[in-house]
C-alpha positions in Angstrom: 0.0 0.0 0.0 1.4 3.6 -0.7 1.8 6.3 1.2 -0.8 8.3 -0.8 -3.4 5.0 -0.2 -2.8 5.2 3.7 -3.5 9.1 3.3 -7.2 8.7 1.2 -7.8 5.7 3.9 -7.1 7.9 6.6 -9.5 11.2 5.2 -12.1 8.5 4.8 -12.0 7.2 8.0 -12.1 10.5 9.4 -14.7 11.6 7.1 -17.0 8.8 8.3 -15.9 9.4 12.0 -16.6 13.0 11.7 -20.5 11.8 9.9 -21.1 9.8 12.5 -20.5 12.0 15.3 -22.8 14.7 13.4 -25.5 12.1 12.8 -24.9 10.7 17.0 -25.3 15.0 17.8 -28.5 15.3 15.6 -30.1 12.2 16.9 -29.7 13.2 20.4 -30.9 16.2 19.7 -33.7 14.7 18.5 -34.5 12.8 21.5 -34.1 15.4 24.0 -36.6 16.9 21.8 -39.2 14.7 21.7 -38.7 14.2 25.6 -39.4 18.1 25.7 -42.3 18.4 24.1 -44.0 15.3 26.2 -42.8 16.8 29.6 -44.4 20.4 28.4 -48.0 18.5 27.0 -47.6 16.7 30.6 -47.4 19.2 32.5 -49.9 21.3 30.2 -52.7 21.0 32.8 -56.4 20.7 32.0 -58.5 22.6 34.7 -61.7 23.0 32.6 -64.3 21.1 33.7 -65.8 18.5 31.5 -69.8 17.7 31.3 -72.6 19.0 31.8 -72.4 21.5 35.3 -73.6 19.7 38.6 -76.7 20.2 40.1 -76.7 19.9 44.0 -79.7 17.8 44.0 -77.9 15.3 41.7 -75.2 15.1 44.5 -78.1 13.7 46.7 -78.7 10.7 44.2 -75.1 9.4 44.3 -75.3 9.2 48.2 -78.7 8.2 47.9 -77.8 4.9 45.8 -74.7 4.2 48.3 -76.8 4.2 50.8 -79.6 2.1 49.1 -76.1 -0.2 48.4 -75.8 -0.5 52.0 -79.3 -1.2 53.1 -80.8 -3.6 50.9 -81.7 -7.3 51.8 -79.1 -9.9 51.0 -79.8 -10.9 46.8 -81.8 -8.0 46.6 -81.3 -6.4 43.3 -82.2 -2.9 42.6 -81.5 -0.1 39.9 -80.5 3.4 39.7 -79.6 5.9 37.0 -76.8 8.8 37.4 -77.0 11.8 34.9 -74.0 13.8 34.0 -75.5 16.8 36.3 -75.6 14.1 39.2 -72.3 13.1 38.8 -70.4 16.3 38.9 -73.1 17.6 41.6 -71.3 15.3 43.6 -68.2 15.8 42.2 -68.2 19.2 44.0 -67.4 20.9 47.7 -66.9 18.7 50.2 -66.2 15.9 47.7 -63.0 17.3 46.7 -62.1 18.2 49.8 -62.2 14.6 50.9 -60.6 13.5 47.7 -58.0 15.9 48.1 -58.0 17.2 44.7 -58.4 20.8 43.0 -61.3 19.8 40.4 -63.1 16.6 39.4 -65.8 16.0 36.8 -67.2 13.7 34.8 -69.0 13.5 30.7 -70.9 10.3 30.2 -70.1 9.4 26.4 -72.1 6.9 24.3 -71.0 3.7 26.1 -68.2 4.8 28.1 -67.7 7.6 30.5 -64.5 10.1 30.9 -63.4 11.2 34.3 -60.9 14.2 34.5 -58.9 15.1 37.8 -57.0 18.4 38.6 -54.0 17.7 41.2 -51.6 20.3 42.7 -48.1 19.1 42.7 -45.4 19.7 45.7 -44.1 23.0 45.9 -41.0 23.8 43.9 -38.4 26.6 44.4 -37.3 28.5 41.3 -34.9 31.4 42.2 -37.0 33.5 44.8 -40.1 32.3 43.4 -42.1 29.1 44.7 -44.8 27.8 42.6 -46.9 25.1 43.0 -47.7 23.1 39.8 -50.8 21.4 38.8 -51.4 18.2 36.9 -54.4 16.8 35.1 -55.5 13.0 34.9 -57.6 11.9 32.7 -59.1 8.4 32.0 -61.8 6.9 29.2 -63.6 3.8 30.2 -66.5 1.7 29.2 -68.4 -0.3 31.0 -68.1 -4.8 30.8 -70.4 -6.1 33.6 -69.6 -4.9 36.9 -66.6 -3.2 36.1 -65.2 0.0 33.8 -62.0 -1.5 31.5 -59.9 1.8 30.7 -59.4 2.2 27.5 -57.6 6.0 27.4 -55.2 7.6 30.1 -54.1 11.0 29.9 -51.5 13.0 31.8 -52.1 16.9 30.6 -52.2 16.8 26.9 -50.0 13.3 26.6 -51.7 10.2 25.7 -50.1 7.4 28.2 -50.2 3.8 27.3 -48.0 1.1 29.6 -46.9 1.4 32.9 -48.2 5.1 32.6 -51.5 4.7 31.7 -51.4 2.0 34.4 -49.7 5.3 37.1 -52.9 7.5 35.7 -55.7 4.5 36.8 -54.0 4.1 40.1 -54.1 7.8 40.7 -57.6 7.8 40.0 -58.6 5.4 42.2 -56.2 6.3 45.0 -58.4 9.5 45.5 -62.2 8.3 44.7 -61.5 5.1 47.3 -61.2 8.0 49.9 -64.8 9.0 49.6 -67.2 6.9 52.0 -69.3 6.2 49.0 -66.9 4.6 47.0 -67.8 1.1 49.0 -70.7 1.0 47.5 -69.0 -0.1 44.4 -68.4 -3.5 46.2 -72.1 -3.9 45.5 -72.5 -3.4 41.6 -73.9 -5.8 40.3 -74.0 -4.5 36.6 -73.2 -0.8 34.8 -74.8 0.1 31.8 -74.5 3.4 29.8 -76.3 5.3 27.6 -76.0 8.7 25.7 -76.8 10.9 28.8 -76.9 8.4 31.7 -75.0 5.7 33.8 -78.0 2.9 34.4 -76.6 0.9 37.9 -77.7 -2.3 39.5 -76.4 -2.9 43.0 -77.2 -6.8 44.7 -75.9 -7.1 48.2 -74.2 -10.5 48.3 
């Protein structure tokens, strides 16, 4: 080989090492791109309520089906139906209090229903300010039986699938299971949903 081969060889070599440190730059680029943008729709909270508003007399007919859920002889099986208004009637006051949450409502879709949540985050220092971030949940379900299978997770603007959508479902029911009502859901028996209603049957058992 000649000296003027071993020269081309080496401006090729460091022509493709140069490439592919350019090409290693864009790409990473790229990511830290992409992981941007899904922290900022994340974190892009969603405080508007969703649904119809709540009526405080609807508030009344969740309690009173819990209650019914609670009292009812053992096989007894008896029905109720939840408008949107009653839902986020309930979904109000003393309700998020209790959940410890900002917001919470509710829009009954045909078939399936889609619950959205408003959180506030820790606190977090930045220079002399401290701000307090919120975050929005969000989950689409429809109903199979006794039971609601998820079929959309939110976080913010970002779709979650995985382990994520999983986080979002958890987070969900980690606040509604600290209302006393929520026990009544031990007694379903069957959900049912139509355009502007949830139809429930409860069967103490």
């Amino acid at each position: 080989m000649t000296r003027g081969s071993v020269s081309k060889m080496s401006l090729s070599l460091g022509a493709i090492g140069s490439s592919a440190r350019v090409l290693a730059s864009s790409i990473g680029g790229a990511v830290l791109l992409v992981i941007f943008v899904q922290v900022v729709l994340a974190m892009t909270a969603q405080s508007r309520l969703i649904g119809v508003e709540g009526r405080r007399a609807g508030a009344s007919n969740v309690v009173a089906l819990a209650r019914t859920a609670g009292h009812i002889g053992l096989g007894q099986v008896v029905g109720r139906s939840l408008t949107e208004a009653d839902l986020n009637g309930y979904l109000y006051g003393d309700t998020l209090r209790r959940m410890k949450v900002e917001a919470c409502s509710a829009d009954i879709l045909p078939g399936g229903i889609r619950v959205r949540m408003l959180t506030k985050m820790s606190y977090i220092d930045v220079g002399s300010w401290r701000i307090q971030p919120k975050l929005s949940y969000e989950v689409t379900a429809i109903p199979s039986g006794n039971q609601l299978r998820f079929r959309k997770a939110r976080i913010g603007l970002l779709p979650v699938f995985g382990p994520l959508k999983t986080h979002v479902i958890r987070k969900l029911y980690a606040h509604l299971s600290l209302l006393p009502e929520w026990k009544a859901c031990a007694s379903i028996k069957e959900i049912q949903v139509s355009e502007d209603r949830i139809d429930v049957s409860i069967q103490k058992q």
